[in-house]
Residue frames relative to the residue before (quaternion, step in Angstrom):
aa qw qx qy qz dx dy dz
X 1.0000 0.0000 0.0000 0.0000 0.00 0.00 0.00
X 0.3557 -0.6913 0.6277 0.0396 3.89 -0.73 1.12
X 0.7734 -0.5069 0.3047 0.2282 3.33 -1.16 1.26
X 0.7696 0.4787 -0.1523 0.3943 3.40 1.34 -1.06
X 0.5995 0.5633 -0.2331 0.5186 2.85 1.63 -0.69
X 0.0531 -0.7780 0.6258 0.0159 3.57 -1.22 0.78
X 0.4359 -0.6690 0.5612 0.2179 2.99 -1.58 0.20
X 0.7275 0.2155 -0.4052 0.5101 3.49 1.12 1.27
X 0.7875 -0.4266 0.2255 0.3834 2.98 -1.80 0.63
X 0.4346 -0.5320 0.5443 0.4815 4.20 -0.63 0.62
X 0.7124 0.6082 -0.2887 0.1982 3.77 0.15 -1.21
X 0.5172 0.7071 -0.2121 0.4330 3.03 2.11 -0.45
X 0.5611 0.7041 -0.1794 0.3964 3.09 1.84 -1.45
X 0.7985 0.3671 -0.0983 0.4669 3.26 0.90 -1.35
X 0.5836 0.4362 -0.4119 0.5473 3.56 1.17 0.00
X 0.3956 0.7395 -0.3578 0.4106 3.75 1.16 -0.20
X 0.8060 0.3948 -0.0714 0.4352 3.23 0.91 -1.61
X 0.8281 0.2006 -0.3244 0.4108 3.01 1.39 -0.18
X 0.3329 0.3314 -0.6351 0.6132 3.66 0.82 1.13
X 0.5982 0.2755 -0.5989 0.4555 4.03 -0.47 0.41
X 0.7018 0.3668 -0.3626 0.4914 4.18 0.37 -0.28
X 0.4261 0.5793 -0.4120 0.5596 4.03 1.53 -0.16
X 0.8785 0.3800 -0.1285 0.2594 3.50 -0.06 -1.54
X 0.5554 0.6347 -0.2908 0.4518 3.19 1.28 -0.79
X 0.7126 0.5150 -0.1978 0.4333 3.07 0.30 -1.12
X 0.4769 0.6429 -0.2743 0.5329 3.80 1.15 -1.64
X 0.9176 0.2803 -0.0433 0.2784 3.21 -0.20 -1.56
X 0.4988 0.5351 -0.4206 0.5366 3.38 1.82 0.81
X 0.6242 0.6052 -0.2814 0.4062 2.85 1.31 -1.01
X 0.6217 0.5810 -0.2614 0.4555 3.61 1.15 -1.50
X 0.7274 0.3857 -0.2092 0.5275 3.56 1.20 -1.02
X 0.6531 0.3918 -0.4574 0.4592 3.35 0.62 0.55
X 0.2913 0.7910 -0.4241 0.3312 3.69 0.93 -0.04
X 0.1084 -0.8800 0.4547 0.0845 3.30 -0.05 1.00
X 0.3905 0.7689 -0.3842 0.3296 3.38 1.25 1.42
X 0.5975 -0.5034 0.3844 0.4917 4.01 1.52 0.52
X 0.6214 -0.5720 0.4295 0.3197 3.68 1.23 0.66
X 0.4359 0.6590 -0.5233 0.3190 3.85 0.67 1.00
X 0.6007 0.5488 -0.2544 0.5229 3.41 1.50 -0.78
X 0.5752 0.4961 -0.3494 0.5486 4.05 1.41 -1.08
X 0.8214 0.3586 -0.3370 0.2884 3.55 0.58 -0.97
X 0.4051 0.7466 -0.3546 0.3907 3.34 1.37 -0.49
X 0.5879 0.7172 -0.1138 0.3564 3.31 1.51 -1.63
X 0.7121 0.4314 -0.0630 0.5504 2.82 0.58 -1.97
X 0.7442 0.2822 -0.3107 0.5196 3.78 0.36 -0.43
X 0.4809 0.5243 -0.4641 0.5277 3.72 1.09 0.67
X 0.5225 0.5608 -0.3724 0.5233 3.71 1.08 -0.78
X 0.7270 0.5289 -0.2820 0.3351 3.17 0.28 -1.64
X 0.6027 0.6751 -0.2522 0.3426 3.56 0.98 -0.69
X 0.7882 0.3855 -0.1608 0.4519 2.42 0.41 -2.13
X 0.8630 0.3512 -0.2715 0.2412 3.72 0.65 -0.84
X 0.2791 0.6630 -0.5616 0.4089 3.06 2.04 0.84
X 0.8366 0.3420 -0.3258 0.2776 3.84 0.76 -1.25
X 0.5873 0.6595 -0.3885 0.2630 3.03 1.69 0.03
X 0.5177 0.6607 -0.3295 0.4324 3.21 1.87 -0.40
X 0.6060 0.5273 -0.3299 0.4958 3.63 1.54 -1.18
X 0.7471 0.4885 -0.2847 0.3497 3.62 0.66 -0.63
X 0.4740 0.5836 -0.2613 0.6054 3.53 1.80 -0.36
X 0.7951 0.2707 -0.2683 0.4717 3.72 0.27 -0.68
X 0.5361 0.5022 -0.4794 0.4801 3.71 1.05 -0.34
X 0.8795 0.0075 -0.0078 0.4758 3.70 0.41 -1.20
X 0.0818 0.8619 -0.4967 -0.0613 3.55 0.36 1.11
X 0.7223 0.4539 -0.3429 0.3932 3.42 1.19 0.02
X 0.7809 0.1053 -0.1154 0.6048 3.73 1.05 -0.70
X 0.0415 -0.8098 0.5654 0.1509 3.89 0.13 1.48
X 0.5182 -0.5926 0.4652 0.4049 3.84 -1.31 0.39
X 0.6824 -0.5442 0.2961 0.3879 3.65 -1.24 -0.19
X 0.4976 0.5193 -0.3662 0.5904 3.03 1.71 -0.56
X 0.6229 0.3572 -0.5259 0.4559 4.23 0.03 -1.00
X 0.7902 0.1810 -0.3626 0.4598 4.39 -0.09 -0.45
X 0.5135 0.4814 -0.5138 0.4904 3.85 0.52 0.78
X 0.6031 0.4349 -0.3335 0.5796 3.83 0.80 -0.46
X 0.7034 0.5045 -0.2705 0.4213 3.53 0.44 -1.09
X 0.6439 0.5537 -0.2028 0.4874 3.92 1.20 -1.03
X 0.8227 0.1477 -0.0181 0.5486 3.37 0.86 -0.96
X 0.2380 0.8689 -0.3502 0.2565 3.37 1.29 0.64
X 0.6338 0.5143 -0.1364 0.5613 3.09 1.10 -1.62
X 0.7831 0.3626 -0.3149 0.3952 3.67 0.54 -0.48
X 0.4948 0.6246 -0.3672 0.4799 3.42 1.41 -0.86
X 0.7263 0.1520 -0.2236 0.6319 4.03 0.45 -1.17
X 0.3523 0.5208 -0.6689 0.3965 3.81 -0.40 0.86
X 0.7672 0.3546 -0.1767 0.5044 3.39 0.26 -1.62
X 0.7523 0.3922 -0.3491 0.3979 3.94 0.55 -0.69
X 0.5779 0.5615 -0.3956 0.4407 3.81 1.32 -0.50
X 0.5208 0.6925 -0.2751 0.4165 3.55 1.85 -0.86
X 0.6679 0.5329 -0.2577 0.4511 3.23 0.61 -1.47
X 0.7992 0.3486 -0.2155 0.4397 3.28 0.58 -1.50
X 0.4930 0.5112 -0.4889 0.5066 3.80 0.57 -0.34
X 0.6232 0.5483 -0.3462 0.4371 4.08 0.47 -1.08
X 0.8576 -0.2797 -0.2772 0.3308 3.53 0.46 -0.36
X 0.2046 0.6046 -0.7063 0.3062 3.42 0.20 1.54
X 0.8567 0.1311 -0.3992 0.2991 3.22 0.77 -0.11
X 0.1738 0.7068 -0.5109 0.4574 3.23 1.40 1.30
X 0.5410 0.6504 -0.2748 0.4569 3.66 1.27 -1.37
X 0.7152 0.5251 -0.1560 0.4340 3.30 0.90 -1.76
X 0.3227 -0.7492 0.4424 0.3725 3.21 1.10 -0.75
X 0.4527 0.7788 -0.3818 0.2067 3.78 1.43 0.47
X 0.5811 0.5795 -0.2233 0.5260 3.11 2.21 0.38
């Protein structure tokens, strides 16, 4: 195998870059939140997510992804931002920390 060659799709590459230009940003923002780090952690366990399914979606199809596996993967990070939100809101409503 020769430097150029890879064992994933090229098309991966470029959706890469942009959830790296998605996240970065996100995650300065989350870490400036001046809320005792509920908005950073909320974050960080949104990361955790997304690149568990991006990892599941890379090893199922690393050579020919579908439009939906780089449409989930593009807008991923925002889709479980807002749903990790919701649910952190009231589990810790549950908790009574609201």
């Amino acid at each position: 195998m020769t430097e150029t060659q890879s064992k994933f799709s090229p098309e991966y590459r470029g959706v890469l870059k942009l959830v790296m230009v998605q996240q970065i940003p996100l995650g300065l923002l989350a870490g400036m939140t001046m809320d005792g780090g509920g908005v950073a952690m909320i974050f960080l366990y949104t990361l955790a997510g997304f690149w568990a399914g991006f990892g599941m979606i890379v090893l199922r199809r690393p050579m020919n992804p579908t439009k939906t596996d780089l449409f989930v993967i593009k807008w991923g990070t925002f889709a479980l931002f807002i749903i990790s939100f919701a649910m952190a809101s009231v589990i810790w409503r549950w908790r009574g920390a609201i």
